[in-house]
N, C-alpha and C positions, 0 to 999 in steps of 0.2 A: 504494500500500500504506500500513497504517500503522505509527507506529514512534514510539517512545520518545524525547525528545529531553528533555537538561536546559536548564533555563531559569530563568537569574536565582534561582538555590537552590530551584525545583523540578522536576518532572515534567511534560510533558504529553504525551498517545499522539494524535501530529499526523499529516497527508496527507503522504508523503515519494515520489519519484519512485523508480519500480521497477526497480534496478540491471540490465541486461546481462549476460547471462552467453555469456561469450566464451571463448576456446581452453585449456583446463585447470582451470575453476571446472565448478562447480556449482551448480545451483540450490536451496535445502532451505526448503519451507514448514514454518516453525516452530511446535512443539510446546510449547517452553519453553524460558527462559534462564535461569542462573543469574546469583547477583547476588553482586558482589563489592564491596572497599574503593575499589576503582580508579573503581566507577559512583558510589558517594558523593561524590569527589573532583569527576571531572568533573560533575556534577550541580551540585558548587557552586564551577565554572567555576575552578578548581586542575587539572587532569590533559585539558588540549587532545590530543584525538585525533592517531597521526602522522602526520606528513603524507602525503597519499593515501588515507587510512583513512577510514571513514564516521562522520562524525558524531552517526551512532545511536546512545546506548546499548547494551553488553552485549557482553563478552570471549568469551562460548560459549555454546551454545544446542543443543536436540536439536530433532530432525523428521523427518521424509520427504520425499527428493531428487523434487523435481519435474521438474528441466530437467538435463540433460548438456550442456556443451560438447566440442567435439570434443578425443581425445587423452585423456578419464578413462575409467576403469574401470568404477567407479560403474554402478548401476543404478537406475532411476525405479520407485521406490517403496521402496528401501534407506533402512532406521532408522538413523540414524548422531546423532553429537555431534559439536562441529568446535569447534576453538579460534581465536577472532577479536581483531583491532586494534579490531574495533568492529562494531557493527548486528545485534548478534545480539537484540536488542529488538524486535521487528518483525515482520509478519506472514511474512516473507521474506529472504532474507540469500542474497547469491551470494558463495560463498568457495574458495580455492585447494584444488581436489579433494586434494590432498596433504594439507591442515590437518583432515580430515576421518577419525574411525575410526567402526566398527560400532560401535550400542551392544550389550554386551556382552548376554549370553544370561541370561534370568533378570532382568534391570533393565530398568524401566519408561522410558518416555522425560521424566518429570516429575525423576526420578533421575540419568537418562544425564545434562540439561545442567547438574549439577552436579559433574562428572568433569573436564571437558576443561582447566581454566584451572589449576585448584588440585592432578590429578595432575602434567601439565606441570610447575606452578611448584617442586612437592615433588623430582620425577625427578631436572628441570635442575642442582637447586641439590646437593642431596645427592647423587648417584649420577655426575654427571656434571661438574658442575664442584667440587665439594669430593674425588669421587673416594672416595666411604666407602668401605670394607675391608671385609668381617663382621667381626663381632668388636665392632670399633671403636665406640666409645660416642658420642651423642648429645643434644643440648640442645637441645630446641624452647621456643622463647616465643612466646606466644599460643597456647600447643598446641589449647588447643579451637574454634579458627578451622579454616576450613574447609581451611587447607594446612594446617594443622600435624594436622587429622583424619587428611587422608590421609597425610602425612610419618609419622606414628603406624604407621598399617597397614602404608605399606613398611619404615619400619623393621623390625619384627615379621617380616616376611613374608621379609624377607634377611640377617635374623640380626644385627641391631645394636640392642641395648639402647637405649632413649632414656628418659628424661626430660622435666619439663616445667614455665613457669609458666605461669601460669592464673589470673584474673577473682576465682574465687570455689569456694569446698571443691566444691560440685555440679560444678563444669566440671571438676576435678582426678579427680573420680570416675569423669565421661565419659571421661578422658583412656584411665586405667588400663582401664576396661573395653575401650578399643581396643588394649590392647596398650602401654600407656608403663608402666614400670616403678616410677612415682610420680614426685613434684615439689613444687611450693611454691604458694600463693596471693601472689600479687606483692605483695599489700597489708602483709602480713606481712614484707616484706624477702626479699631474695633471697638471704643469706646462707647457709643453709641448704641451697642448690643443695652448698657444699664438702663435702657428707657425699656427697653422689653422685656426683661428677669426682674426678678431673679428666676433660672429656668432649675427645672428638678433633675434633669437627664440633658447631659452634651455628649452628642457623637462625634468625634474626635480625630481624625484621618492624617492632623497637620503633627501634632508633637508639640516641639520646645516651644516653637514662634510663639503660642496661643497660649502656654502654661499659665504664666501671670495670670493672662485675663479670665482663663475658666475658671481660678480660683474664687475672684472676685465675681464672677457672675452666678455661680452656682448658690442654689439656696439652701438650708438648713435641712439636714439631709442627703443634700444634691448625689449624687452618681456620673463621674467622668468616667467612661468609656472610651478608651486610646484603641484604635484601630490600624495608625498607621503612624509615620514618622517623616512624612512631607516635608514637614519644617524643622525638621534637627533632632535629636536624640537627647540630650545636656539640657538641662533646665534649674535654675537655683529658684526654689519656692518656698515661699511663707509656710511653713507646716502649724504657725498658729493658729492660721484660718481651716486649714485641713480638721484641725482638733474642734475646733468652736463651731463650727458649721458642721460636721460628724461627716466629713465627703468619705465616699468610698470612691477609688481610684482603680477600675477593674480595666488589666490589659487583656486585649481577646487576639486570636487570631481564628482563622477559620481551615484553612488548606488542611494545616499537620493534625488537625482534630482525627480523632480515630474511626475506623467505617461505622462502631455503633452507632457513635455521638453522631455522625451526620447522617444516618439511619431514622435517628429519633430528631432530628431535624427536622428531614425529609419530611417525614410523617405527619409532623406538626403542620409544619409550613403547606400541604397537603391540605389538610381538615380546617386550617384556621385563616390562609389567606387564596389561596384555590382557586375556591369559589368566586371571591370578589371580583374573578377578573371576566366571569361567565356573568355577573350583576354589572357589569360597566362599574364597577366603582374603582379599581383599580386598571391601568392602563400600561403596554410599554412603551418606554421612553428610546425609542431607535432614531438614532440622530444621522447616522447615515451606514448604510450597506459597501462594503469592497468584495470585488471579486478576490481568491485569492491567489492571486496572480499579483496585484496589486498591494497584498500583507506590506512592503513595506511604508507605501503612503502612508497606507492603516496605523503603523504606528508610529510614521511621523505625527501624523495631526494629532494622536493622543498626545504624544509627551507636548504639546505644542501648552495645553489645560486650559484648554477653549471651548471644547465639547460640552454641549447639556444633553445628558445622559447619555447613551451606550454607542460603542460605535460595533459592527459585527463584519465579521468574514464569509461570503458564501465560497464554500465548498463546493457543493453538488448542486447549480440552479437549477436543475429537472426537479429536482422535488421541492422547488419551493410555488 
C-alpha cells in the first residue's frame, strides 16, 4: 500500500507493507485523513510515534471497512471514522474495531475524518476530565483550531458559555458564529479576557505564553487543562493564587493513552455527542480538502495558524 511518511522536515506518499488485520481490528480503505498539529511535529521529527504505533502519518481518517477480524461487529462496506496512534495517511489502516464510530448521517466522509481526533481531544479534556457542570463558564485558546471548533459547539450544545483567543478579528468572528460568546485577538493582549471570567474551565493548547494570565482569570475552583505547548514549556507562576483559588492544573494528552482508555472514549463520545451531529446541533468544521498529492501544501498552510478548523487529505476521491 501507500502511505505518508515524514522525512527529514518533509512528506513523501512511499510503498509501506500492508498491516494484518487480526482478532478485534479492522480493516478500512481510506477515504480521507484529517490533518492535525501533532503530523506537523512528527513530520519534523519532534513527536516519535508510541511505541507499537505505525509510523505513518495521521491520528484519524474516514473510509469503508474492507476486512473484519474475528470478534467485531462491524460490517464490510460500513462508513465509519476511527481515531488513531498513527497511519491513518494511507491507502489503508487496520485499527482496534472499538476506536472506530459511524460516520454520522448527513456528513460526507471528506468531513467525517475531520471528527475523530479533535471531538475526542474536546470531550476528554472538558466533559471528562475537567468535569464541566452546565452552567459553568469556559476559556478556549486557539479557539478557531480545529479543537477548540469543536470544544465551541459542545460547549453550546451542553449549556456552558465559553469564550475565546484567536489569531486575528476574522477567526474571532468564526469563533462567535459557532456559538462562543466573544473573546480577544491575542495580539492585542489578553487582558481583556477579565471582563468575561472569571471562567471555571481553560482549555489550554498554548503553554508558558498564557500561564500568568490563566492564573488570574481562572475562578475559585477553576480547572486548567494544558493540552499543548505552542507557546513554551518554562513558566514562573504565583502558586499563591494556585493555593487560594484551589486551581487544579491537569496535563492531558491523548495519542499514548492506552487502546482501553480510548475504547471507553470511543464509546462515550458514541452515546453522548453522536447523535448531535444527526440533530444538526453539532457541525464539521472543514476548512479546506487537499488531494494527497498535494500533502505538502497541506501542511504548509497548517503550520502557517491561519486555518478555522480542520484542514483534511483525500486519499481515495471515489469514495467520497
Amino acid at each position: 500500500m501507500k502511505a505518508l511518511q515524514g522525512v527529514e522536515g518533509h512528506v513523501e506518499w512511499v510503498e509501506e507493507p500492508s498491516p494484518a488485520c487480526d482478532v478485534g481490528q479492522v480493516r478500512i480503505r481510506v477515504a480521507a485523513a484529517g490533518l492535525n498539529r501533532a503530523d506537523l511535529l512528527q513530520r519534523a521529527g519532534l513527536y516519535p510515534p508510541p511505541p507499537g504505533a505505525s509510523r505513518v502519518l495521521g491520528l484519524e481518517c474516514s473510509g469503508v471497512i474492507s476486512e473484519v477480524g474475528p470478534g467485531s461487529s462491524w460490517q464490510i462496506g460500513d462508513r465509519v471514522c476511527a481515531l488513531l496512534a498513527g497511519g491513518g495517511m494511507a491507502e489503508e489502516v487496520v485499527v482496534d474495531a472499538r476506536h472506530v464510530l459511524p460516520v454520522p448521517e448527513g456528513v460526507s466522509l471528506a468531513e467525517a475524518a475531520a471528527l475523530p481526533e479533535v471531538y475526542s481531544t474536546a470531550w476528554l479534556n472538558l466533559f471528562q476530565l475537567a468535569a464541566l457542570k452546565p452552567g459553568e463558564k469556559v476559556l478556549l485558546h486557539a479557539g478557531a483550531s480545529g479543537v477548540g471548533s469543536a470544544a465551541i459547539q459542545l460547549c453550546k450544545a451542553f449549556g456552558n458559555p465559553c469564550w475565546v483567543s484567536v489569531g486575528s478579528a476574522d477567526r474571532l468572528v468564526y469563533c462567535e458564529s459557532l456559538g462562543a460568546q466573544g473573546g480577544v485577538v491575542r495580539t492585542e493582549g489578553l487582558e481583556a479576557l477579565r471582563d468575561f471570567g472569571p471562567f471555571d474551565v481553560i482549555l489550554d493548547p498554548v503553554g508558558a505564553n498564557y500561564a500568568v494570565n490563566n492564573l488570574k482569570l481562572l475562578a475559585l475552583d477553576g480547572r486548567w487543562v494544558l493540552i499543548g505547548l505552542m507557546g513554551g514549556r518554562e513558566a514562573q507562576l504565583d502558586l499563591a493564587l494556585v493555593l487560594a483559588k484551589r486551581i487544579q492544573l491537569l496535563g492531558s494528552t491523548l495519542r499514548s493513552r492506552d487502546e482501553q482508555f480510548k475504547a471507553d472514549l470511543l464509546s462515550d463520545l458514541g452515546q453522548n455527542v453522536w447523535p448531535l451531529f444527526s440533530e444538526g446541533r453539532l457541525s464539521p468544521q472543514l476548512a479546506k480538502t487537499f488531494p494527497i498529492q498535494d500533502a505538502e501544501a497541506a501542511f504548509a498552510e497548517l503550520a502557517t495558524n491561519q486555518v478555522s478548523g480542520k484542514l483534511v487529505l483525500v486519499i481515495d476521491p471515489s469514495l467520497s
